[in-house]
C-alpha positions in Angstrom: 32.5 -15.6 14.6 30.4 -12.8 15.7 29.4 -11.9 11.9 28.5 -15.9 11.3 26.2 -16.2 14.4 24.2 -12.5 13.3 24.0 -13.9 10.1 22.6 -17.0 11.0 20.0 -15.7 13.7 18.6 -13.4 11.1 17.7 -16.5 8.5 16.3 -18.2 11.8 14.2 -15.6 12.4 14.0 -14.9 8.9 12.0 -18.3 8.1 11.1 -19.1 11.6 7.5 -17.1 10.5 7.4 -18.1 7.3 4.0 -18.3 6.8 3.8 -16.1 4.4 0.2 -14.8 4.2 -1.0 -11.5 2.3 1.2 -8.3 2.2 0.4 -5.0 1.4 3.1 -3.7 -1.4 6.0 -1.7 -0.3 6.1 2.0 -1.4 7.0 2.7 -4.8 8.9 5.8 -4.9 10.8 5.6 -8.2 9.0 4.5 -11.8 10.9 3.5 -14.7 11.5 6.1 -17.5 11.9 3.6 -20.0 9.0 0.7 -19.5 5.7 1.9 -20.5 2.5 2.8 -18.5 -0.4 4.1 -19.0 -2.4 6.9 -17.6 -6.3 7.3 -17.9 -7.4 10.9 -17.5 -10.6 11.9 -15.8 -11.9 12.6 -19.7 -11.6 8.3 -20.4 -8.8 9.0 -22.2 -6.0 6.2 -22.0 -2.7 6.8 -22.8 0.3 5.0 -23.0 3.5 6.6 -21.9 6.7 6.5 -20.1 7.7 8.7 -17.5 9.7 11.9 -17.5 9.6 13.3 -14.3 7.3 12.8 -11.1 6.6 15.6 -9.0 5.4 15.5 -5.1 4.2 17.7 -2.4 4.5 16.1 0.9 5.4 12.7 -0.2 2.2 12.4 -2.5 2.2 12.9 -6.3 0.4 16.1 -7.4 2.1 16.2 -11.3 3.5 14.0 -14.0 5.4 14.3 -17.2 5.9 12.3 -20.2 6.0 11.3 -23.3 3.0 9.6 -25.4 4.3 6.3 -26.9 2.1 6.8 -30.2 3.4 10.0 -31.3 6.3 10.6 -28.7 5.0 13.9 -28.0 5.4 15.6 -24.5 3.0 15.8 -22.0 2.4 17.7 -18.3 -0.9 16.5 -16.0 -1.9 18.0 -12.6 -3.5 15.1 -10.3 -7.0 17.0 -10.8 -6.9 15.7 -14.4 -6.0 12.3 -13.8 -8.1 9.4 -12.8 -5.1 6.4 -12.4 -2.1 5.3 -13.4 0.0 2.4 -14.2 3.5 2.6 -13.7 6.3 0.2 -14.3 8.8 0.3 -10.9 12.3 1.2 -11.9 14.4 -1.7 -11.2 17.0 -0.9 -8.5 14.1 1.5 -7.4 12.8 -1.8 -6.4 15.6 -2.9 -4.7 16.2 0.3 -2.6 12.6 -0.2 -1.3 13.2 -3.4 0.0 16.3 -2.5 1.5 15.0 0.4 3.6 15.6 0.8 7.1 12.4 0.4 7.9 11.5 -2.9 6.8 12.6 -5.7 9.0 13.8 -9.2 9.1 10.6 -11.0 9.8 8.5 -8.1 7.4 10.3 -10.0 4.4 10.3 -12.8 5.1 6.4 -13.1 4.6 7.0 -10.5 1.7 5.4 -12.1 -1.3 8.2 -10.8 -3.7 5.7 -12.4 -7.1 3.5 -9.0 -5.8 6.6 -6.6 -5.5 8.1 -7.7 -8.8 4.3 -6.9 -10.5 5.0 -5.3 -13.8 2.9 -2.1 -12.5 1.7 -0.1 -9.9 -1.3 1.7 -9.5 -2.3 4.8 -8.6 -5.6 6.5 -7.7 -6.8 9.9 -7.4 -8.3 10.8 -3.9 -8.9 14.1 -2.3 -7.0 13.5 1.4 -8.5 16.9 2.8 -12.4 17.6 2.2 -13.5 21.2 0.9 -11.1 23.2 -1.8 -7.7 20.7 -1.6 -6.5 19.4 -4.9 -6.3 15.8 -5.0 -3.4 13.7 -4.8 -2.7 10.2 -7.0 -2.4 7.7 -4.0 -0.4 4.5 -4.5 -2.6 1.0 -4.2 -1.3 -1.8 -2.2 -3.7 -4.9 -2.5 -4.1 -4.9 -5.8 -4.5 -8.5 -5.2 -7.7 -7.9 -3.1 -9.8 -4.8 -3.4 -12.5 -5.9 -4.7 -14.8 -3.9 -2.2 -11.9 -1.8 -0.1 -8.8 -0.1 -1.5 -5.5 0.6 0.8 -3.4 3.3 -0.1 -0.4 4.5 1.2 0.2 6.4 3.9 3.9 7.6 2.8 4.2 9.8 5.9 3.1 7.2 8.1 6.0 6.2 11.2 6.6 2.6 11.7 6.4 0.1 14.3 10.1 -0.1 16.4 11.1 -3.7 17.4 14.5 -5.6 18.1 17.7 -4.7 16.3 21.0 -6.4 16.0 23.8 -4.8 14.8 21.8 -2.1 12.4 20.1 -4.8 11.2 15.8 -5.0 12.0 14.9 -8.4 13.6 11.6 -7.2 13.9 9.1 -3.8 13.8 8.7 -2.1 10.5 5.1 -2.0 9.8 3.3 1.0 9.1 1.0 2.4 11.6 -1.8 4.2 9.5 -3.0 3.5 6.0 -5.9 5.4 4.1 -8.7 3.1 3.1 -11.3 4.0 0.4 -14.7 2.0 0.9 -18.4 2.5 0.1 -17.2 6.2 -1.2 -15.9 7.0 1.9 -12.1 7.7 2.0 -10.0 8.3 5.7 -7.4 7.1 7.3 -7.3 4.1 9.6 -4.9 3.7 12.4 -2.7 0.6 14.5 -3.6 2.7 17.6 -7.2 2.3 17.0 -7.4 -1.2 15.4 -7.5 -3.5 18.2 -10.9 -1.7 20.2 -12.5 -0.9 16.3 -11.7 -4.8 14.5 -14.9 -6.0 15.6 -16.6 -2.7 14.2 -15.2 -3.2 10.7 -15.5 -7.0 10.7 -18.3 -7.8 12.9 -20.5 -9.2 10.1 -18.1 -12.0 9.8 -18.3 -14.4 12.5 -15.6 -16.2 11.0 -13.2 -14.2 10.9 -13.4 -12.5 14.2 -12.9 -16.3 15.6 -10.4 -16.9 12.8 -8.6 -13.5 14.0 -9.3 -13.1 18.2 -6.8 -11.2 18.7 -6.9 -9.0 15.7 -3.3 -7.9 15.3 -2.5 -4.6 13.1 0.5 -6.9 11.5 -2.3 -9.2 10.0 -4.7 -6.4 8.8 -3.8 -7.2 4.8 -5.3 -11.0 5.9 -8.1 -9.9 7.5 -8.5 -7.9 4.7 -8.4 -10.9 2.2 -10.3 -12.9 4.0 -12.9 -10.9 4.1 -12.7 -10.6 0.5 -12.7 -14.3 -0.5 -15.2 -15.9 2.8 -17.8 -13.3 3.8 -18.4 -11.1 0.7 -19.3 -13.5 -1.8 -21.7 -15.2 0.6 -23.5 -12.4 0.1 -22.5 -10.2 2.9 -22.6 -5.8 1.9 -19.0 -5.5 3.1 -17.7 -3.6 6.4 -20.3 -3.6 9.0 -19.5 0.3 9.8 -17.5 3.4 7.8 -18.4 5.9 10.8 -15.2 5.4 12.5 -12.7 6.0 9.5 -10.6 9.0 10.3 -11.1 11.9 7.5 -7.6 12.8 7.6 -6.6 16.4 6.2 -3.2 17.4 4.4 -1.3 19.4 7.0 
């Protein structure tokens, strides 16, 4: 009986906020080895390949290997020589990432799962410390909507606690700092900061500061999107200020 009535207050929960508005992809952490990608190095050069092996330093992807599709020769690039890549998710990578501990009930449940089954993910160079630091290829997750402002991962980033029955999270699970690139400025922006700094980043947009009042860090990827599709195409320059994204630098 106990089992039934966990079960059936996690669907309530579960579609009790079911208004499933934008998401920001999960972290990607394993690529297929079969499906092809492609990569296109700083040079212009596309090519397609699969993926041998991935390698990361702190969580963030410094060197790939491969094989070329078109003569199935081998191949080793540092991040430094990359510009992006597109890389197919390996299936039951998929899977695991939805199943993490860290992603609740409720987080899910406005999951669109169309974006998480995408045939690719991208990835972007960016230098996370200034000066000498090699770059790193950061994963994109609105590829939906970046038209103006990419979000990357931040895959060191803790995330939010909330209510848990039984092992299972009700609730919680939401990432508390992302790194934004916008207007060739690249940092990190924080949940700690967001409420007192939403009006600095969306002040331009009467709308959606009424729209969003109380300018909650679980509906940043909306307030992202919004932006996007009401106040830049009316002719608006994007974020009213950069100044107060956090330069963040690779411990």
């Amino acid at each position: 009986m106990k089992n039934v009535f966990l079960v059936t207050l996690i669907f309530l929960l579960a579609i009790g906020d079911t208004a499933f508005g934008q998401k920001f992809l999960p972290t990607i952490k394993r690529f297929s080895g079969s499906k092809p990608g492609q990569i296109t190095l700083v040079s212009g050069e596309k090519i397609d390949m699969t993926v041998k092996k991935i390698k990361r330093k702190k969580t963030f992807v410094y060197k790939i290997k491969g094989r070329r599709t078109d003569d199935n020769s081998q191949f080793k690039y540092k991040a430094e020589q990359i510009k992006e890549m597109s890389l197919a998710p390996a299936n039951w990578g998929k899977l695991m990432t939805l199943l993490e501990s860290d992603q609740s009930v409720l987080t899910k449940a406005k999951t669109d799962y169309g974006q998480i089954n995408r045939e690719f993910v991208n990835l972007y160079q960016e230098r996370i410390k200034r000066g000498k630091k090699k770059p790193r290829m950061m994963q994109l997750l609105n590829p939906e909507f970046e038209g103006k402002v990419r979000v990357y991962d931040d895959s060191r980033a803790t995330s939010t606690q909330g209510i848990a029955v039984q092992g299972v999270n009700l609730t919680g699970g939401i990432k508390k700092s992302y790194y934004v690139r916008y207007k060739g400025k690249f940092g990190k922006i924080k949940k700690s900061q967001y409420k007192k700094l939403f009006k600095e980043y969306f002040g331009n947009c009467p709308a959606l500061v009424a729209k969003y009042e109380l300018s909650s860090w679980r509906d940043f990827p909306d307030h992202l999107y919004y932006y996007e599709q009401n106040c830049l195409e009316k002719g608006k320059t994007g974020l009213t200020s950069t100044s107060s994204l956090n330069n963040n630098e690779e411990q």
